[in-house]
Structure formats: structure tokens, C-alpha cells
N, C-alpha and C positions, 0 to 999 in steps of 0.2 A: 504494500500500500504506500508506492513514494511517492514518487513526484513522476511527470511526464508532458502531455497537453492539459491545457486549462482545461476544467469541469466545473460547471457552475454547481454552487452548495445544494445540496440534499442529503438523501441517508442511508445506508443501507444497511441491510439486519442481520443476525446472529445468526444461523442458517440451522443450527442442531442443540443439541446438552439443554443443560439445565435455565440459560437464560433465551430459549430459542423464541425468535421472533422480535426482542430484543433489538428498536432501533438504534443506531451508532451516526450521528449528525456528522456530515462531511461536512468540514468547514471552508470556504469561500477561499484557498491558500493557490498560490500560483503552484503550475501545474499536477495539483493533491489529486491521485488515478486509484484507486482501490481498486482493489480484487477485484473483477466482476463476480456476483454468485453464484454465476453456475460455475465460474473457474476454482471459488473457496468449495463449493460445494462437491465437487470433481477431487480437489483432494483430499478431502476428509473421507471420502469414499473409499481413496486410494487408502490412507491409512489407518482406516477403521474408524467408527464412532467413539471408541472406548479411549481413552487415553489416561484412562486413572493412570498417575504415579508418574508419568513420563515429566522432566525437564525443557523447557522448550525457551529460546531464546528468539526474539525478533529485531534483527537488526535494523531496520528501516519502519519502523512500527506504522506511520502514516495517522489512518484513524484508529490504529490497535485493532482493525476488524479480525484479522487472522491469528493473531496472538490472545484475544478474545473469545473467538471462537474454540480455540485449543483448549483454553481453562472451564470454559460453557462444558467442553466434553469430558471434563478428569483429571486437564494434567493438572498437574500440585505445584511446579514452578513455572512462571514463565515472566520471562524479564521481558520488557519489551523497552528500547530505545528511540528515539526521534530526537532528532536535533531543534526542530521548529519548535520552540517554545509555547507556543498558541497551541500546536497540538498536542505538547506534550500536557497542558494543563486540562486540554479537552479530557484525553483518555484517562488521567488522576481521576476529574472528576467523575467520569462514568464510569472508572471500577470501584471508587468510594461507593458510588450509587449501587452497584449490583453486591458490595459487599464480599467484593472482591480479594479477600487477603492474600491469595496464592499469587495474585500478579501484581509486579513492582512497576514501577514506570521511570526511566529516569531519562535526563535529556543530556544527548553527547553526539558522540562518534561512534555507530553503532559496530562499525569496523574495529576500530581500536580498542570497544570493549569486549567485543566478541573475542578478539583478538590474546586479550586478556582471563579467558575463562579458562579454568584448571582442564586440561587436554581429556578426549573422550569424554566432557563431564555433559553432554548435552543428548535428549532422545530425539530433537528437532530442532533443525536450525529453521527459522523463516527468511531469506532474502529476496525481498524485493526494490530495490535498488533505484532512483532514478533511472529512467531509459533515458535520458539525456548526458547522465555521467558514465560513460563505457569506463573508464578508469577504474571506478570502484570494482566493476564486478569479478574480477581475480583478486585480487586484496581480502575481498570481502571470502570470497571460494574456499581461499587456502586459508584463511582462520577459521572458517566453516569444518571442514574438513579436518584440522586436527581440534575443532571443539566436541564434534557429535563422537557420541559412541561406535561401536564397532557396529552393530545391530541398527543404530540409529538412522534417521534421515534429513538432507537436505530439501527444503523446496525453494528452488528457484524460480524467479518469473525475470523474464527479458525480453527485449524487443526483437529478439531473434533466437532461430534453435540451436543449442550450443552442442556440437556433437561429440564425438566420443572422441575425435583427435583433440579437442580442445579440453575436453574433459579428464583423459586418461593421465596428462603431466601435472594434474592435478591430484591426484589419487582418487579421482572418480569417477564413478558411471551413471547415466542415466536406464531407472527402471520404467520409467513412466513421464508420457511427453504428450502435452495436450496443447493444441493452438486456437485460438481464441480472441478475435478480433488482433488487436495489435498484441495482447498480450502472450507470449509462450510460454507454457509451466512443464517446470520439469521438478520430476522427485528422483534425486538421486542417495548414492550412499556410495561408502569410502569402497574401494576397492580391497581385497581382500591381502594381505601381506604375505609374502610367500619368502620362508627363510631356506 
């Protein structure tokens, strides 16, 4: 849920769990692109409704729609990051309001905090990235990659399919690749270490 083309303010809603239906106000921020719902909804399918206990970090948090949704489903941690101040006080307040204690919200560099999580300590990473900052999305990859667990998974959304040669010097692969208007989602996971 980062940034990309302009989208005038509306809302969109918590798709499954315990807060489903649950609207999330998109705020009026130059180019603020959330999820679409059938693309949050696509992966939560991918990786099951249940998320009790799972850890889950969002580095580009947006409106917290997908890092929202993740806690709606079970999981018990989930950090979520944004640097935009204005959204970062949106999504405080609406997980004060659902009574949210599992999810923190802080405002940074969702990079360099990811960047900073104790290795394998994550069961999902969220990255969605500006599609206007190509830079981030390796930065962002490879602290992804040494944060989730072995078993864990990445989801990626970019303005383009990121394939396997692009992926592989990463230590990953993609299981799961869905396209969607400008959006592309990919669920990856680390590759397997072979000694």
C-alpha cells in the first residue's frame, strides 16, 4: 500500500478475520495506491485465512490495509512502518480503535528497519514499495529475505513481474504470481540452502 499514481480519498475494507468489513479511510496523500481487494484478497487465499501466531512485518504500510488484514486473521505480531506521518497517525488511530494491541505502528524507513530485524525472525514480510522508487525494491528484497523465516513468506507487489533470474541472486523464488491492473503480486520464499 505505497505510493504510485494519484487516487482521490476513499476507503477500502478489511477483506476476512475478526475485524472483516472493517472500513480503512485512504487519505487524500500524493500518489497513496492500496492493495486492490481482490489482489489482498488473492493473497490471503494464497496463504491461508489462519495466521494465529505468525510474525509479520510491513514495510511500506500505506493505509496498514494488508498488515491489518494479517492481525484481522491471527497473526500476534505485526509491525507495520510508513514514513508519511499523516498516515502513520491514520493507522495509530485505527488500530487504537479496533483495539489492536498485536500491531505497533511506527514511522521510519521501512527498509532500514526491516533491515534491522533479528534474521529468520519474521513468518511475513509485506513489501509494497512505491512503483515510482525502482531503487528500493532490492534493498528492500534482501533484508526481506534474510528477515523471514525458512518456512516463511515474502509478498511482493511491483509495477512489473520480477522473474526468477532476478529473483534467484536474491535467494528467492516466486510461488505465486498474480497481475492485476498495474499492480503484480508475487508470494515468494527464500530458497532452500544447500550445504
Amino acid at each position: 500500500m505505497s505510493k504510485s499514481a494519484a487516487r482521490p480519498a476513499g476507503e477500502v475494507r478489511i477483506i476476512g478475520g475478526q475485524w472483516k468489513r472493517t472500513r480503512l479511510p485512504v487519505a487524500d496523500r500524493p500518489g497513496l495506491r492500496p492493495t486492490p481487494d481482490r489482489v489482498r484478497e488473492t493473497l490471503f487465499n494464497w496463504l491461508g485465512q489462519d495466521l494465529t501466531g505468525w510474525r509479520v512485518f510491513d514495510a511500506f504500510a500505506g493505509t496498514g490495509a494488508l498488515g491489518l488484514e494479517a492481525a484481522s486473521r491471527g497473526a500476534t505480531q505485526v509491525l507495520l512502518v510508513e514514513h508519511d506521518g499523516v498516515l502513520v497517525q491514520g493507522i495509530a488511530r485505527l488500530a487504537q480503535k479496533l483495539q489492536a494491541s498485536q500491531v505497533q505502528v511506527r514511522r521510519g524507513d521501512g527498509v532500514a528497519q526491516l533491515a534491522q530485524c533479528a534474521g529468520q525472525s519474521q513468518d511475513l514480510v509485506l513489501l509494497d514499495p512505491p512503483f515510482d522508487a525502482a531503487a528500493l525494491f532490492v534493498p528492500a528484497l534482501q533484508a526481506a529475505a534474510r528477515a523471514v523465516a525458512p518456512h516463511g513468506w515474502i509478498y511482493l507487489e511491483a509495477p512489473r513481474h520480477w522473474e526468477a533470474t532476478a529473483l534467484a541472486p536474491l535467494g528467492l523464488a516466486c510461488q505465486r504470481y498474480l497481475k492485476a491492473g498495474a499492480a503484480h503480486a508475487h508470494l515468494l520464499q527464500r530458497l532452500p540452502v544447500h550445504s
